[in-house]
C-alpha positions as CSV (number, residue, x, y, z in Angstrom):
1,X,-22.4,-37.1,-5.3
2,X,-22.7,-33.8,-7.2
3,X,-26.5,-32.2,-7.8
4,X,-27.9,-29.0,-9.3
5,X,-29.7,-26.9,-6.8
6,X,-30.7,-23.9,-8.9
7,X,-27.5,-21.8,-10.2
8,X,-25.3,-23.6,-8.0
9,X,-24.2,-27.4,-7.5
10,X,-23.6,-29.7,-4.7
11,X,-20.0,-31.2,-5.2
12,X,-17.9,-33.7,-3.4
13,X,-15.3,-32.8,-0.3
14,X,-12.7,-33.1,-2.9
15,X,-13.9,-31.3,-5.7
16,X,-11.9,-28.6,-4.7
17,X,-8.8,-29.6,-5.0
18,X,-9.4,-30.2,-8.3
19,X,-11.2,-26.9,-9.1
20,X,-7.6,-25.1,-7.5
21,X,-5.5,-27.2,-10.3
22,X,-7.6,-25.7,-12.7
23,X,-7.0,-22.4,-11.1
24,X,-3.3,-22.6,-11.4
25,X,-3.2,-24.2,-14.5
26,X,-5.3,-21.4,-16.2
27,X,-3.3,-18.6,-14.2
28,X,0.3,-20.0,-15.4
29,X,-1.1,-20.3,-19.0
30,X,-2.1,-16.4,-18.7
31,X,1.5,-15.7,-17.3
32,X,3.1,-17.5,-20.2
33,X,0.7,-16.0,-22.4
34,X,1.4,-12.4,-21.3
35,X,5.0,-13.0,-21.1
36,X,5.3,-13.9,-24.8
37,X,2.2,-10.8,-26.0
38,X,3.5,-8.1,-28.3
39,X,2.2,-4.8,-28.8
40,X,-0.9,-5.1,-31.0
41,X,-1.5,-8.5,-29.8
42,X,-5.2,-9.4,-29.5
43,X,-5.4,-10.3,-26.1
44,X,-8.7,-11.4,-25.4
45,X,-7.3,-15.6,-25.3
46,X,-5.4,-13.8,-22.3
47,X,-8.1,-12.7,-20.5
48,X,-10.1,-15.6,-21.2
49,X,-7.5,-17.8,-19.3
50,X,-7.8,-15.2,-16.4
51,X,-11.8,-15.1,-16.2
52,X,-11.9,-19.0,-16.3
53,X,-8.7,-18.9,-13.9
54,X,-10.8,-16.7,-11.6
55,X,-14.0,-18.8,-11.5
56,X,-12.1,-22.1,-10.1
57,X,-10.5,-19.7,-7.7
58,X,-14.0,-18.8,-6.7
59,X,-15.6,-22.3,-7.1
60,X,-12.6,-24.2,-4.9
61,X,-13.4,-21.7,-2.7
62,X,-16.9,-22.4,-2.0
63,X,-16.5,-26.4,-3.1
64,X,-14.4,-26.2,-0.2
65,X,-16.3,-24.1,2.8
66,X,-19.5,-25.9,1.5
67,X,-19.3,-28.0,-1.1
68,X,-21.0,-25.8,-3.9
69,X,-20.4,-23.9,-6.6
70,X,-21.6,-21.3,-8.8
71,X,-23.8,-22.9,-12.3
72,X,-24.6,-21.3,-15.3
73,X,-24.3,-17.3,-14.6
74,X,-21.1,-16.7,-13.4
75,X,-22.1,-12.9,-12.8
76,X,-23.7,-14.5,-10.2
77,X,-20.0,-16.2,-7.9
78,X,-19.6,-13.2,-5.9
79,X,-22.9,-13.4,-4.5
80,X,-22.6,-16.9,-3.8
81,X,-19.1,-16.5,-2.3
82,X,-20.3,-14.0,0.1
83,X,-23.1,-16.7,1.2
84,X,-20.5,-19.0,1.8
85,X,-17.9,-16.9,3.3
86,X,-20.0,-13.9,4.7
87,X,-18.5,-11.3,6.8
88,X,-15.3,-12.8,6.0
89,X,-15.1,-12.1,1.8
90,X,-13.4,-8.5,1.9
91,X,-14.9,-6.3,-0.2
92,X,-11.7,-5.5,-2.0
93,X,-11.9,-9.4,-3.9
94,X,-15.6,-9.0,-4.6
95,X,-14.4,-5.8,-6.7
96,X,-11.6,-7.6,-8.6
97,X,-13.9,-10.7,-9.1
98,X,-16.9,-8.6,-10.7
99,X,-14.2,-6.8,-12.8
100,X,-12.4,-9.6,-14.0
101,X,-15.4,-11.5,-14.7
102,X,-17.3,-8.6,-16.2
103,X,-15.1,-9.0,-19.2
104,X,-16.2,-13.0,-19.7
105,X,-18.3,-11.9,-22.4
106,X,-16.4,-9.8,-24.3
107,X,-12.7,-11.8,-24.2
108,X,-14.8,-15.4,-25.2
109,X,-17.4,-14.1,-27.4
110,X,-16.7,-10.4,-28.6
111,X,-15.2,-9.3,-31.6
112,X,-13.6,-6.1,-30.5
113,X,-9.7,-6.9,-29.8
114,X,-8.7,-6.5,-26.7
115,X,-4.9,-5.0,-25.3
116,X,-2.0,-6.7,-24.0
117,X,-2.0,-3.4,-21.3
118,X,-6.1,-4.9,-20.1
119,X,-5.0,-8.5,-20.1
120,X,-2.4,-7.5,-17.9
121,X,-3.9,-5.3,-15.4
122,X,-6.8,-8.2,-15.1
123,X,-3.8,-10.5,-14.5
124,X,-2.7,-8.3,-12.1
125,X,-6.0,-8.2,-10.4
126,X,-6.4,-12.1,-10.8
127,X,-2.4,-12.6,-9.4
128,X,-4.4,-10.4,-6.0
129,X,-7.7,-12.7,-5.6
130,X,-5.2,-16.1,-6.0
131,X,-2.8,-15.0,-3.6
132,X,-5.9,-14.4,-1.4
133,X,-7.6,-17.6,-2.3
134,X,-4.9,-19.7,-1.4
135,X,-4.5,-18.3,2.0
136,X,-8.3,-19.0,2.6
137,X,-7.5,-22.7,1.6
C-alpha cells in the first residue's frame, strides 16, 4: 500500500528493490553514455541519467530502512535520508548528493550546455554514493 504523507510517500517492503534497478539501470546508461561523449558534447542527458540514478540510490535507501521516500522536491532526499539513517549518513554522501542533485535543474531543464569534464566528475561522485549505497543494503 503506497500513500503520500507530505513530500515523502509510504511504499511497500519491496519497493526498494525496484527503486535499486532503476539505480543501476540509470548509472550504467551514464557509463555508456560518458564512454561514447566527445569533446564538445552537450552533456547535460549525462547528468540527467546521474541525478535520476542518484535519487533511486537515495529512495531504495530509505524505501528500504523505512519504507518512504522523498516526493516532489528532491532538494529535499538528504534531509529525509538523514531522518531515516541518522547518525549513520556520513557527511561525506550528503555532500555528493546535494551536489549531484543541485544540477537537476539545470541538466533537465536549462539551456546552457553542459561538459563532458562535469558529467564526469558528477559520475565520479555518483560511482562514490552507489558504491556506498549498496553496502548499506
Amino acid at each position: 500500500m503506497m500513500t503520500r504523507t507530505g513530500s515523502k510517500k509510504n511504499v511497500d517492503a519491496d519497493f526498494w528493490k525496484g527503486r535499486l534497478g532503476v539505480a543501476r539501470a540509470f548509472k550504467r546508461s551514464a557509463e555508456d553514455a560518458l564512454t561514447m561523449a566527445e569533446a564538445g558534447t552537450d552533456a547535460n542527458p549525462i547528468i540527467s541519467h546521474v541525478v535520476t540514478a542518484a535519487i533511486a540510490y537515495v529512495d531504495s535507501l530509505t524505501a528500504k530502512r523505512a519504507n518512504v521516500v522523498n516526493q516532489q522536491d528532491h532538494a529535499t532526499a538528504p534531509k529525509l535520508l538523514r531522518d531515516v539513517l541518522g547518525a549513520a549518513l556520513p557527511a561525506t554522501q550528503v555532500n555528493r548528493i546535494r551536489r549531484i542533485l543541485g544540477h537537476k535543474d539545470a541538466s533537465q531543464y536549462g539551456a546552457r550546455p553542459a561538459t563532458v569534464d562535469q558529467a564526469r566528475r558528477l559520475f565520479d561522485d555518483l560511482v562514490e554514493l552507489a558504491n556506498w549505497a549498496e553496502q548499506q543494503l
